[in-house]
C-alpha positions in Angstrom: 0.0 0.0 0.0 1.4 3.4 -0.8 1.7 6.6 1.2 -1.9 8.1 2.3 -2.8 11.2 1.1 -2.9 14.7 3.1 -6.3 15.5 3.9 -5.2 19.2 4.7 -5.8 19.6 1.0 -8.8 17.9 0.8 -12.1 20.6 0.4 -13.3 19.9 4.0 -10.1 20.4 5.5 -10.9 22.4 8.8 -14.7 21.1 9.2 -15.0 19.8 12.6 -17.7 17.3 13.4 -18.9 14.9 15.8 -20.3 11.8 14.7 -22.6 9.7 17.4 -24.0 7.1 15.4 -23.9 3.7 14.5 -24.9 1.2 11.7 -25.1 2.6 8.5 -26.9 6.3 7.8 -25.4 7.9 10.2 -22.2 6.8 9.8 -22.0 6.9 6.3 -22.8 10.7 5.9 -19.4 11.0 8.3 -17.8 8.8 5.6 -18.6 11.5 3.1 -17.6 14.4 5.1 -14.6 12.7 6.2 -13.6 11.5 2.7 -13.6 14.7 2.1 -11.4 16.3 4.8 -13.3 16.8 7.6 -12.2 16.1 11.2 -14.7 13.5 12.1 -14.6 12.2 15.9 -16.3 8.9 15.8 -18.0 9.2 19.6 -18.3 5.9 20.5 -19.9 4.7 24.1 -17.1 3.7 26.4 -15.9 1.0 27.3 -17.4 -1.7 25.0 -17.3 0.6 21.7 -20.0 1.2 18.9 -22.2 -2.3 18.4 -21.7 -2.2 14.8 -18.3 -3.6 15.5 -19.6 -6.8 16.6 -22.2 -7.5 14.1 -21.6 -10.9 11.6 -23.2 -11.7 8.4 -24.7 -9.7 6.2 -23.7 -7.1 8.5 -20.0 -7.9 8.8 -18.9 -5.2 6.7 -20.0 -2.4 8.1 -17.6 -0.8 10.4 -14.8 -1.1 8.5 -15.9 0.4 5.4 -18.7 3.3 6.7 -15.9 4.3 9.5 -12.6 5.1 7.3 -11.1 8.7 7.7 -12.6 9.0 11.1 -10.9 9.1 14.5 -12.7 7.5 17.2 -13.2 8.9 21.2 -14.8 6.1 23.1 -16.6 7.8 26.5 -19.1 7.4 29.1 -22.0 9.9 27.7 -24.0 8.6 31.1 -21.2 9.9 33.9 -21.1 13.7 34.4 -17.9 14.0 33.5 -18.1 12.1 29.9 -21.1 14.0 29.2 -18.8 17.5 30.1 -16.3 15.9 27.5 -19.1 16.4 24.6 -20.1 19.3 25.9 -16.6 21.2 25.6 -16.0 19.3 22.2 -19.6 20.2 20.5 -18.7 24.1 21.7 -16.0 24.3 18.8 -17.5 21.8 16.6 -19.3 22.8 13.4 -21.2 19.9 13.0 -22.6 17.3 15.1 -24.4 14.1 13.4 -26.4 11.6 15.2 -28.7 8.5 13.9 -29.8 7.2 18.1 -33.5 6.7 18.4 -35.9 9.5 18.8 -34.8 11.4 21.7 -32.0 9.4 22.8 -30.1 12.4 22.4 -31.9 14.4 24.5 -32.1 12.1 27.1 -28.4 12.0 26.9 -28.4 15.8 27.5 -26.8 15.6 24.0 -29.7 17.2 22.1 -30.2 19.8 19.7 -31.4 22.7 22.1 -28.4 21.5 24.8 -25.7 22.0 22.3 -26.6 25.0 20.4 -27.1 26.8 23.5 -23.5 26.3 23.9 -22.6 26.8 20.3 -25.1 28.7 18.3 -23.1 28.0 14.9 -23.6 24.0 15.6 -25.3 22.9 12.5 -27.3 19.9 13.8 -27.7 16.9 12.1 -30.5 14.4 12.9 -30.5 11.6 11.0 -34.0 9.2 11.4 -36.6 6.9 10.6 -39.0 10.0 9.9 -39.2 13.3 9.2 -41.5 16.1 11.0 -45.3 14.2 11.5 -47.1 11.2 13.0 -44.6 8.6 12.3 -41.3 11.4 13.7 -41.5 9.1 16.9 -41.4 5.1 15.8 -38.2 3.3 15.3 -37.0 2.6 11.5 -35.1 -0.1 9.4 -33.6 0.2 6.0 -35.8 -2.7 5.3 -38.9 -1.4 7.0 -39.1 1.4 5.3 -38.3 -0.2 2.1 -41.7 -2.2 2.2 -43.6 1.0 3.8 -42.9 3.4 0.8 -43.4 0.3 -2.2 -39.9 -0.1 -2.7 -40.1 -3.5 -1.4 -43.0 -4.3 -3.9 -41.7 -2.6 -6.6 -38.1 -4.7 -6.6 -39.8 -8.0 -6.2 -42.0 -10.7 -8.7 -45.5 -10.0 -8.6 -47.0 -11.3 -4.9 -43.5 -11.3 -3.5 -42.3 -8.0 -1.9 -38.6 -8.3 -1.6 -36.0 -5.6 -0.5 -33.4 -4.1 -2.2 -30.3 -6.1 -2.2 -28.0 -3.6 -0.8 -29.1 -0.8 2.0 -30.0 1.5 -0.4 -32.5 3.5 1.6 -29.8 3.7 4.6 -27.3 5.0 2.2 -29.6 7.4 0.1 -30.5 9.1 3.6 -26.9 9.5 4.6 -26.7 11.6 1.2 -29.1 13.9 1.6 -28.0 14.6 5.4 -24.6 15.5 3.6 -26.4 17.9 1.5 -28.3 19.3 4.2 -25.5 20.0 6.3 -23.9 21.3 3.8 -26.6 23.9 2.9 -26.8 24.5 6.5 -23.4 25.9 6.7 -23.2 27.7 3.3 -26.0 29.5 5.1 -24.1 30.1 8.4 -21.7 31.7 5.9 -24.2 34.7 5.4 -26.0 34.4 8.8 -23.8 33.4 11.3 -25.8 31.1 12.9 -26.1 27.5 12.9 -29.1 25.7 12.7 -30.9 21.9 13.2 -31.2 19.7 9.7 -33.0 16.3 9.2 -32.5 13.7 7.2 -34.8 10.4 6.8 -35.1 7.2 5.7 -39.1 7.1 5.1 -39.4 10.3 3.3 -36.0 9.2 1.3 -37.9 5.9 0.0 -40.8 7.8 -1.1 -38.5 10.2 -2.8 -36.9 7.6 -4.8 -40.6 6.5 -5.4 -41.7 9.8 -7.0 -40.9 8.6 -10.6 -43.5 5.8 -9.8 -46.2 8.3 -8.6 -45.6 10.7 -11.4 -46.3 7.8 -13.8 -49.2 6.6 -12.4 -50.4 10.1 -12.4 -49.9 10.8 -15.9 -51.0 7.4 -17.0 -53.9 6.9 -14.3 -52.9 3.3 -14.1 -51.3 1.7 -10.6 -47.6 0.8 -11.5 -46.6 -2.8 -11.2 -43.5 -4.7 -9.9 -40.3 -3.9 -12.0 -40.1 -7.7 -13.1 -43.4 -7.6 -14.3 -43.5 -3.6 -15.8 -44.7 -2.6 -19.1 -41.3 -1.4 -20.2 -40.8 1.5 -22.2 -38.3 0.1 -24.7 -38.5 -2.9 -26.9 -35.3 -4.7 -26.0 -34.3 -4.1 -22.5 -33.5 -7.3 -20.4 -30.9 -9.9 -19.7 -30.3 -13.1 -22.0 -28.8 -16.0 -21.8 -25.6 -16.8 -23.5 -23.9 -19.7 -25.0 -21.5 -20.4 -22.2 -24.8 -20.6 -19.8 -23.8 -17.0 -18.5 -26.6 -14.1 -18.4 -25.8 -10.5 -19.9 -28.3 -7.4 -20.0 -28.3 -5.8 -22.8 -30.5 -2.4 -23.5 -31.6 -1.1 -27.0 -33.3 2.3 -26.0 -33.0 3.9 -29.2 -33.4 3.8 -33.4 -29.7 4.1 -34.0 -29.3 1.2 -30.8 -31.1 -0.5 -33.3 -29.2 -0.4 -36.3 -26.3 -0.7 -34.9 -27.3 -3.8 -33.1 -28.8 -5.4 -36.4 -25.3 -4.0 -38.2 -23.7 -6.0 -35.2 -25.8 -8.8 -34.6 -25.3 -9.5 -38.7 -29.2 -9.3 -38.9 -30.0 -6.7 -41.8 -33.4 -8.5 -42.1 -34.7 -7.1 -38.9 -33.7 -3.7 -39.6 -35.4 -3.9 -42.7 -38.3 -4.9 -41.0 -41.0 -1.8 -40.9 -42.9 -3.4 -38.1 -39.8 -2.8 -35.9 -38.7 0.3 -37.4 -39.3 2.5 -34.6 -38.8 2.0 -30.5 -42.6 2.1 -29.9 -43.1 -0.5 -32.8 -40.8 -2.6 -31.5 -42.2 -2.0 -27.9 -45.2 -3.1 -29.7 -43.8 -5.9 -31.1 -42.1 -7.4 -28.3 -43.5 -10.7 -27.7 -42.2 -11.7 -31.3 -39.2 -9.8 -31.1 -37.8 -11.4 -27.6 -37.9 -14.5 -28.7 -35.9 -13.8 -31.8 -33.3 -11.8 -30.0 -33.1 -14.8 -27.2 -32.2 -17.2 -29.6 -29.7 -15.1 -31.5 -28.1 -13.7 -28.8 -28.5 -17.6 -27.5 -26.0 -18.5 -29.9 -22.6 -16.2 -28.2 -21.1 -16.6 -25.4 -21.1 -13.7 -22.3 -17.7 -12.3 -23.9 -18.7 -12.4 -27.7 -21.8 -10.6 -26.8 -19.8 -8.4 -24.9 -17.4 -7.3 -27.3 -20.2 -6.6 -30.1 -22.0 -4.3 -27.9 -18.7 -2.2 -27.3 -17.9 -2.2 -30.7 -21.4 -1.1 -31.4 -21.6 1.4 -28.8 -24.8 -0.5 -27.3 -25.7 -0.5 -23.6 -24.9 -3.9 -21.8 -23.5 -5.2 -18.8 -22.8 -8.6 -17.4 -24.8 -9.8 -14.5 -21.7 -9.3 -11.9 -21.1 -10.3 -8.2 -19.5 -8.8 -5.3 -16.9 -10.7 -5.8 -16.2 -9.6 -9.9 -16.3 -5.6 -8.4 -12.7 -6.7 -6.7 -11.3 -7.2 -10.3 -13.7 -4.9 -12.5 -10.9 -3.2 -15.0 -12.4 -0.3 -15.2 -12.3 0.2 -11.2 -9.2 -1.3 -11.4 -7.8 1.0 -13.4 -9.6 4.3 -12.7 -8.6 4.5 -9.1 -12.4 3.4 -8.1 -10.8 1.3 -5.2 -9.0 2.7 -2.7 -6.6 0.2 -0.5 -7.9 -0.5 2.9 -7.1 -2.5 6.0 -10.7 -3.5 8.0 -10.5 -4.7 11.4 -8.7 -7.8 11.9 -6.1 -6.7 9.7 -7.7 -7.9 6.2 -6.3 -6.7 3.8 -8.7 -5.9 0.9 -10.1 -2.6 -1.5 -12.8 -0.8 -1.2 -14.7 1.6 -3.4 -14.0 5.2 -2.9 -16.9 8.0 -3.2 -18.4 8.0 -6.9 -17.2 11.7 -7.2 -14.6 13.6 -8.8 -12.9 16.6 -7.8 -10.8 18.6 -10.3 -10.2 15.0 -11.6 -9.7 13.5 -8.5 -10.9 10.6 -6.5 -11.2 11.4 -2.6 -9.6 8.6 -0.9 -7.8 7.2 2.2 -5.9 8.9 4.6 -6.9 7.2 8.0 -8.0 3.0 8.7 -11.4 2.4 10.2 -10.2 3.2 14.0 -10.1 0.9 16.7 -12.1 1.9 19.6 -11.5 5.1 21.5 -8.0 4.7 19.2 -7.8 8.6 19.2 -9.3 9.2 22.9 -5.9 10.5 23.6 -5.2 12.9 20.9 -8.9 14.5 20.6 -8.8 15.8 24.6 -5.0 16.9 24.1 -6.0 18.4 21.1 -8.8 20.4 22.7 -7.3 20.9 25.8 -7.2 18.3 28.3 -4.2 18.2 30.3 -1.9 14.6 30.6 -3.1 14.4 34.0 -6.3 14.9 33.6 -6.7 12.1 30.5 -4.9 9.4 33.3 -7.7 10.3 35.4 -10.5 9.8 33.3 -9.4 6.8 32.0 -9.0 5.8 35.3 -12.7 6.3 36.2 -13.6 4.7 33.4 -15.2 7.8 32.1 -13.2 7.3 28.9 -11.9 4.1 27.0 -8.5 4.3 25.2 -6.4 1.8 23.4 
């Protein structure tokens, strides 16, 4: 692994923000801020250490790669004197994000109103189920709300709800608290003043939703499940290949066609009137399928592969996790980042799908261990040698 980069020079260089969160939305907004320079302070609850850690599975995964370019404070929020730490940190913060359950915080003395009092510039971030109404007080899941705002039924076969396989919702909510903070303090810019922002994961599942409900406005008819949809182009699907492989391939437009005929070495079909335009051949499509089936039958995954880029058609093969670790175009594009999760595995991860003056933000810190930077965050704001020894000591703070 090569030398990390300096995140002095990174666009966020300077931000200061406290992160008390866990699983996934919360902490993966902190990801984006800290990929992009900001001093994120990972508060975790001393001694045992943000639970995320210890989860297996399907859930595995998540510290190492939602916590990178953090630094972590592990402390006591329930002892007077860990919840004084906060206090004095939030006072020269600029952001605070937190994902607990509905009032948590407050409970913790942690909440909106207690820190701005202290720090009217704090730009709040509360990141929940729900957003201002009846529902602002129940508990949400990524996979909750992806069956309460028809995600779930719109991913799944007809009858059979199914969620998303990756935590879409959890990940789409940590974006748009990113943008909300960020608004937040381009505002504080002009006003001075800090304010409280909220981010959701219900009202982010509807929003993803919206192009659903603007059809079924327009057309007046309920939309169905995406396996069973009335597509809007004639080819537009995956197909089996030769080597008993699957590849999606997507003719959206009258030159996709000709070029695919051209490709395909089918002149006849292009010459056929009845499939001369996208809406014919939408029209057309329970004869066309099973002609395209069997030609495309007849490749293999890498010959159909190689057509399409010649031809400049959309495709893709049906990829696992596993073929991202290898994907050449990642590969090669600085798309992965190198990164050591806990445990020491070695492995690579993807970085954030944005450029910056042609740059990938990337790595400059592991996923910490817990309360790994306890030390250096209270001498950095002040605490004394002494005074560390001694809350360690009481068990007020955790460090490694």
């Amino acid at each position: 692994m090569g030398a990390m980069p300096d995140a002095s020079a990174l666009p966020l260089a300077g931000l200061r923000v406290l992160e008390f969160t866990q699983n996934i939305m919360g902490p993966s907004a902190g990801l984006v801020l800290a990929d992009l320079g900001g001093d994120v302070v990972k508060i975790e609850p001393a001694p045992a250490g943000d639970a995320t850690r210890r989860l297996s599975g399907f859930a595995a995964g998540f510290f190492g790669y939602f916590n990178r370019n953090k630094r972590s404070l592990a402390v006591d929020l329930k002892q007077p004197a860990g919840l004084d730490i906060v206090r004095r940190l939030a006072s020269g913060a600029d952001v605070v994000i937190e994902n607990y359950a509905p009032g948590t915080m407050d409970r913790l003395g942690c909440g909106h109103a207690d820190l701005a009092a202290l720090n009217p510039r704090l730009v709040y971030c509360a990141l929940k189920g729900f957003l201002s109404g009846p529902y602002e007080h129940r508990p949400a899941l990524d996979e909750v709300v992806q069956f309460m705002g028809g995600l779930a039924y719109m991913t799944g076969p007809a009858g059979q709800p199914l969620r998303a396989g990756t935590s879409v919702v959890d990940l789409m909510g940590g974006a748009f608290a990113v943008i909300a903070i960020l608004a937040a303090l381009r505002r504080r810019d002009a006003t001075g003043k800090g304010e409280l922002v909220k981010s959701a994961l219900f009202e982010s599942t509807v929003f993803m939703m919206g192009q659903h409900m603007a059809g079924e406005a327009i057309t007046g008819e309920e939309v169905p499940p995406m396996p069973v949809r009335r597509g809007g182009w004639g080819i537009y699907q995956t197909f089996a290949t030769s080597d008993g492989d699957q590849i999606f391939v997507g003719v959206t437009s009258d030159n996709h066609w000709a070029r695919f005929c051209e490709a395909f070495d089918r002149p006849d079909l292009f010459a056929d009137a009845r499939l001369s335009t996208n809406e014919a051949r939408v029209a057309a499509r329970p004869r066309l399928l099973p002609i395209v089936s069997e030609l495309l039958g007849r490749f293999t995954k890498a010959e159909i592969a190689a057509r399409c880029e010649r031809a400049n058609i959309p495709y893709a093969p049906v990829a696992r996790t596993s073929d991202l670790f290898r994907d050449p175009h990642l590969t090669a594009g600085a798309g992965l980042v190198d990164a050591v999760l806990p445990g020491g595995i070695r492995t690579t991860l993807p970085r954030l799908p944005i450029e910056i003056a042609g740059e990938r933000p990337g790595l400059y810190r592991e996923a910490p261990a817990r309360g790994e930077h306890t030390r250096e965050v209270l001498a950095d704001a002040g605490w004394s040698e002494a005074e560390i020894a001694a809350l360690a000591r009481d068990g007020v703070i955790a460090v490694e």
